[in-house]
C-alpha positions in Angstrom: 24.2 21.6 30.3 21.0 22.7 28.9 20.1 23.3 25.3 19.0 26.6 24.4 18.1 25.9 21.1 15.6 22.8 21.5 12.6 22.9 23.5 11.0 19.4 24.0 7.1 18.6 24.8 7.1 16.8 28.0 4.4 15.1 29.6 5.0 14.0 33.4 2.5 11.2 34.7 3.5 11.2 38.3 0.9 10.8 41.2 3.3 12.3 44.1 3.5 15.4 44.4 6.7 16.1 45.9 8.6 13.2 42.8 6.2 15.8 40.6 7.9 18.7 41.6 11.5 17.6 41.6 11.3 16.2 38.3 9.9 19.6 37.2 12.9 21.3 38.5 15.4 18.5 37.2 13.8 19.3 33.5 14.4 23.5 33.8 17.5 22.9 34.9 18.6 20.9 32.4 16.1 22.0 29.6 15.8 25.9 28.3 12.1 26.6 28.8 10.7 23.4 28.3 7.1 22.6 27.5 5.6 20.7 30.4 2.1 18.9 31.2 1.0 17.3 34.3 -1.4 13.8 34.9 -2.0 12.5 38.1 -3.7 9.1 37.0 -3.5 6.4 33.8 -6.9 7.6 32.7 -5.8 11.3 33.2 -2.7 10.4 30.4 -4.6 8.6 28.0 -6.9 12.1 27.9 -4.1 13.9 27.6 -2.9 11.9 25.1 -6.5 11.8 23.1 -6.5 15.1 22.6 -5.9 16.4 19.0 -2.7 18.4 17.4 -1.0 18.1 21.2 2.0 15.7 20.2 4.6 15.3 23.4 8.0 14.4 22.4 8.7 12.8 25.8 6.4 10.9 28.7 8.2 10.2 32.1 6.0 8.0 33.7 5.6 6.4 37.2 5.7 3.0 37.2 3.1 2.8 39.9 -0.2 5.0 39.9 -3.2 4.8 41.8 -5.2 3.2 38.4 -2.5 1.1 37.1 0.7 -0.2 37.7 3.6 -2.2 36.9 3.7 -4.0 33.5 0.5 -3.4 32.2 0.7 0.0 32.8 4.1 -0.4 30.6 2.1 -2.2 28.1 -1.2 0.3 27.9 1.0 3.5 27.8 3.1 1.8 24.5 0.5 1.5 22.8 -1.2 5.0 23.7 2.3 7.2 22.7 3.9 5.3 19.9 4.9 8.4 18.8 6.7 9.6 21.8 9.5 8.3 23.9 8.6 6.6 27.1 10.9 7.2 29.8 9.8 5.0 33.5 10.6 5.8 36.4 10.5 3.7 39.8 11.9 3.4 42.6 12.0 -0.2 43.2 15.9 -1.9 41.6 14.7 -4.5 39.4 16.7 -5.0 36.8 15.2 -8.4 35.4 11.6 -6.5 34.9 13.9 -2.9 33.3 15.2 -5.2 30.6 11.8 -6.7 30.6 10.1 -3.0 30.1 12.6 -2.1 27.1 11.6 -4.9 25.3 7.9 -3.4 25.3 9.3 -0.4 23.8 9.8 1.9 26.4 12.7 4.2 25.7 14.2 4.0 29.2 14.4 2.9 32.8 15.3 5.3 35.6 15.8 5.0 39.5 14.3 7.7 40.9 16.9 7.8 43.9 20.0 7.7 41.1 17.7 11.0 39.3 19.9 13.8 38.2 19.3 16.7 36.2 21.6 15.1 34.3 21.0 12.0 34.0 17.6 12.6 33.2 18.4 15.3 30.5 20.8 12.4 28.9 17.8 9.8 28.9 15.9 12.4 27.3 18.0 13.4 24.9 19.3 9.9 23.7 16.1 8.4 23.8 14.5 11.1 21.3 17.8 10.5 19.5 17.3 6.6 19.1 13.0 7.6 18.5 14.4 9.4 15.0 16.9 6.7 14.2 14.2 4.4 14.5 11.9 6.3 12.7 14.5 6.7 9.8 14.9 3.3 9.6 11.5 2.9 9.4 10.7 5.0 7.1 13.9 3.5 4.8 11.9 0.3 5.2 8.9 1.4 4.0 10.3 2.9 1.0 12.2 -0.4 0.3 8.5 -2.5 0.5 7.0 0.8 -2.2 9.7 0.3 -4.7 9.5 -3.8 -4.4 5.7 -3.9 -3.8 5.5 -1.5 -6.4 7.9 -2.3 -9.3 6.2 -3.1 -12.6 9.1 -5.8 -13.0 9.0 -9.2 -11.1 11.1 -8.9 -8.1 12.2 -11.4 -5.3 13.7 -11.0 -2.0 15.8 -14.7 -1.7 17.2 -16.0 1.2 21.0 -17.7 0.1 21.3 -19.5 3.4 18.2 -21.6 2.6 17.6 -20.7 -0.8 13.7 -20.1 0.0 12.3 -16.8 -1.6 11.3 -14.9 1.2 9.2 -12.2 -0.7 7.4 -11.5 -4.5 5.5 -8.6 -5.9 2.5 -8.4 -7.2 4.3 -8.4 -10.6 5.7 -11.3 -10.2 2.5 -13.3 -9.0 0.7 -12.0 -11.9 3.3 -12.7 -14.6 4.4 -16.1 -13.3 0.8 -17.2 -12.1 1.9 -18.4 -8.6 0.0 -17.2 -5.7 2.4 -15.5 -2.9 1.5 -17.9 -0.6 2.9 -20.7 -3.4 5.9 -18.6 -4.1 7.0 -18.7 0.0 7.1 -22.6 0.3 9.4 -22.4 -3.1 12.9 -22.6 -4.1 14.3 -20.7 -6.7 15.7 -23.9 -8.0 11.8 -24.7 -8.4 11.3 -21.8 -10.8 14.3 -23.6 -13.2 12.7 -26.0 -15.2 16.4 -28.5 -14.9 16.1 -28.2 -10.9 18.9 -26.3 -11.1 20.0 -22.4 -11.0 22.7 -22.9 -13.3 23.5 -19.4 -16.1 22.7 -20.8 -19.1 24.4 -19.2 -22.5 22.4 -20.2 -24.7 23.2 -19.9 -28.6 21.8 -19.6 -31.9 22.2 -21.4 -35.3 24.3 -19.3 -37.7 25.4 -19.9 -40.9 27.1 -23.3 -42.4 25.7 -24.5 -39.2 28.1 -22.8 -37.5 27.0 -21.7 -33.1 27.2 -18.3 -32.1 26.8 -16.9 -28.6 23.7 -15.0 -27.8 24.7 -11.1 -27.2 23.3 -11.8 -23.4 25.8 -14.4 -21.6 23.8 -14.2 -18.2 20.6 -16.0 -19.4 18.4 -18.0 -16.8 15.3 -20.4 -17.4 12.5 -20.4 -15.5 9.2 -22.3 -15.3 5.5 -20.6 -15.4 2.5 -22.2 -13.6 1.2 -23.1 -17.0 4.2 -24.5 -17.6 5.6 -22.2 -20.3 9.4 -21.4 -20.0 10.9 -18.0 -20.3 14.4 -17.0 -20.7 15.0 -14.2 -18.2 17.9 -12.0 -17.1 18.9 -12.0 -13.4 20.2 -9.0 -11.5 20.1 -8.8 -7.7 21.8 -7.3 -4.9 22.9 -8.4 -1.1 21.4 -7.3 1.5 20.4 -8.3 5.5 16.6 -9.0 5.5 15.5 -10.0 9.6 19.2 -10.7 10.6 19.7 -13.4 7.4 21.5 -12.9 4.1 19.2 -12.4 1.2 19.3 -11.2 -2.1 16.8 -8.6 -3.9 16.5 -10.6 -7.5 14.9 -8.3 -10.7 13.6 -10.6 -13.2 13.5 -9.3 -16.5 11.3 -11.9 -18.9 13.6 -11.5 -22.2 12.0 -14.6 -24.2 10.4 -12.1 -26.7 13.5 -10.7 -26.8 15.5 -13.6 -27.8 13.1 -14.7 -30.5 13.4 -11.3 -32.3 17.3 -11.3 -31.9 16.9 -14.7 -33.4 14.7 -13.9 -36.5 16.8 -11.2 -37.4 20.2 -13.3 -37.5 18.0 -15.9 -39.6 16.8 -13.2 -41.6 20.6 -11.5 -42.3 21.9 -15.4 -43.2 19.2 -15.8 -46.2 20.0 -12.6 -46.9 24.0 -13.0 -47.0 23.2 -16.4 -48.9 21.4 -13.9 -51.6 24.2 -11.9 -51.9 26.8 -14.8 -52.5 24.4 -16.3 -54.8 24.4 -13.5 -56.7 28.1 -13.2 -56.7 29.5 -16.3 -57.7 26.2 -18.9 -58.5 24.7 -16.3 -61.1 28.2 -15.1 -62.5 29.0 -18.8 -64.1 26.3 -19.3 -66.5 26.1 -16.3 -67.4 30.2 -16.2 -67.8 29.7 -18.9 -70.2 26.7 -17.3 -72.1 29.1 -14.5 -72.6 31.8 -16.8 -73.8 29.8 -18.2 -76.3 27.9 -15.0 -77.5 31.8 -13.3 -78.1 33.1 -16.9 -79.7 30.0 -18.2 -81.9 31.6 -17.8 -85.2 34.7 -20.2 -84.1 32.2 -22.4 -82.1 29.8 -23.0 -85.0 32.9 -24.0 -87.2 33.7 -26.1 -84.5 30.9 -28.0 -83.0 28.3 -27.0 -85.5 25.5 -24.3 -84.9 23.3 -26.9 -83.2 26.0 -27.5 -80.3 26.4 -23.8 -79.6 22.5 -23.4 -79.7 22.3 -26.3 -76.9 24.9 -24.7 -75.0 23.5 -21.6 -74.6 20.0 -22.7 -74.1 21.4 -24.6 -71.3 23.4 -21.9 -69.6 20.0 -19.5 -70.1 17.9 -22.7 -68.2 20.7 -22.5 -65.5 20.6 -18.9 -65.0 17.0 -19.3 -65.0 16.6 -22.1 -61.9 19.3 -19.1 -60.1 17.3 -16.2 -60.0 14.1 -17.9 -59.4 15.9 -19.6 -56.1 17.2 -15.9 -55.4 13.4 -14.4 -55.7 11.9 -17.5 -54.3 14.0 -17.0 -50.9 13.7 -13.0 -51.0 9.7 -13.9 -51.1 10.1 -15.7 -48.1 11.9 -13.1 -46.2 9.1 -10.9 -46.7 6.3 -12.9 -45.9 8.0 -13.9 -42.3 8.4 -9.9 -42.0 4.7 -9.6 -43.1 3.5 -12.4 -40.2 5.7 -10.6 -37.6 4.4 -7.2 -38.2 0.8 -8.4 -37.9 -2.0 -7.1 -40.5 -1.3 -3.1 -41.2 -4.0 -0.8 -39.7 -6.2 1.6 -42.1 -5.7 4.8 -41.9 
């Protein structure tokens, strides 16, 4: 029954001497060489407790002692050895004021005439199991609250029962301007500036007016406390926040993102209007110039040297008007890549 290869910390707070005793057999019985401290009194624990780099993995504790007793004693002990499991015993059956005791956070509750080695080996050997479980779980929450408290993105933890936002960073109070306590008494329908959390795709003018897609198809609005609205992208996962359904929402502003994507399709139509320009608008005057140049002789027997010389001056004025539209609009492409770029920087 015992376990040779654990050896546990145990403090016993026990004023009678002969339950003191019998408890200290029960635990080397059951427990290989076990580790074992004595107090008498409350006041003789909490010393025992107070004193530094003495940690006990266990307490068994009396539920009545000449200093304290009953639920406050429950109470005061909790608080004293939160990091230690707190096994009471009694001897009164009550099992109203056991359930009662659990819920303060004591490990568990033990009638001293139902004591057995075993039975109190297995109390103190599932309770430290349940103390690590918790402390895991703990421990998994706190790193959860680091990387949301902590992320450099806007983050929300939102309840879909009520769709209330249960929880922000401190990313996403400073890059939506809300204060946390605004955010909690929100919606995240609030946050949409058309009441709604509907995807939008939103799309982009392309050429002969033709409506492309843009490349993201998951594309939300939101709303700023200045009222500015910013396209951002959405991803979340389920999970069970305080016994509801929620969702852990990333919000990833891509406004800036948009607007480039968007200049640079605007900038690639001018340019493919250049090209065809140049392909087919410059190639007919200057097919006709050609004409004329190779045929003269025959023209100028035919319409006179006067004809031909309007002719081609006209196709040269044509040609003209073409290539300054074609440096006119390339012009224009680089100042807009001049204003985006901002003023260079000496070296």
């Amino acid at each position: 029954m015992a376990n040779p290869h654990s050896t546990y910390k145990i403090l016993v707070v026990e004023d009678n001497e002969g339950d003191s005793i019998l408890i200290e057999e029960y635990l080397h019985e059951a427990i290989e060489s076990p580790v074992l401290d004595f107090a008498t009194t409350f006041e003789d624990a909490k010393i025992a407790l107070s004193k530094k780099g003495i940690e006990f993995d266990v307490i068994v504790l009396d539920l009545t002692l000449p200093d304290n007793h009953g639920e406050n004693l429950i109470r005061e002990m909790c608080n004293l050895c939160k990091d230690s499991c707190l096994i009471v015993l009694t001897g009164y059956t009550d099992l109203e004021f056991g359930a009662k005791s659990l819920a303060y956070g004591v490990s568990d509750y033990l009638l001293k005439d139902e004591m057995t080695p075993t039975t109190l080996y297995k109390s103190i050997l599932y309770s430290i199991g349940r103390k690590q479980a918790s402390d895991q779980l703990l421990e998994s929450e706190k790193r959860y609250k680091e990387l949301f408290h902590l992320s450099p993105q806007p983050m929300f933890l939102h309840c879909l029962e009520a769709n209330k936002i249960l929880d922000v960073n401190e990313a996403a109070i400073q890059h939506y301007g809300y204060t946390k306590e605004e955010f909690l008494i929100m919606t995240m329908d609030e946050l949409n500036p058309r009441e709604s959390d509907v995807v939008l795709k939103p799309t982009y003018p392309h050429k002969n007016g033709e409506e492309r897609p843009f490349p993201l198809d998951k594309i939300y609005q939101h709303r700023k406390k200045n009222g500015e609205v910013i396209q951002v992208d959405l991803k979340g996962n389920h999970i069970e926040y305080l016994g509801k359904s929620a969702k852990i929402v990333l919000a990833t502003d891509i406004t800036d993102r948009m607007r480039y994507v968007k200049a640079i399709e605007d900038q690639n139509n001018k340019l493919q209007e250049i090209a065809w320009t140049q392909s087919h608008i410059v190639r007919a005057p200057l097919s006709r110039l050609m004409g004329l140049v190779q045929s003269l002789e025959d023209l100028e027997k035919e319409l006179g040297a006067k004809e031909v010389k309007n002719l081609i001056i006209k196709s040269a004025k044509e040609l003209d008007q073409v290539i300054r539209k074609i440096v006119s609009k390339t012009d224009n492409i680089e100042v807009e890549k001049s204003r985006k770029s901002g003023p260079k920087k000496n070296l």
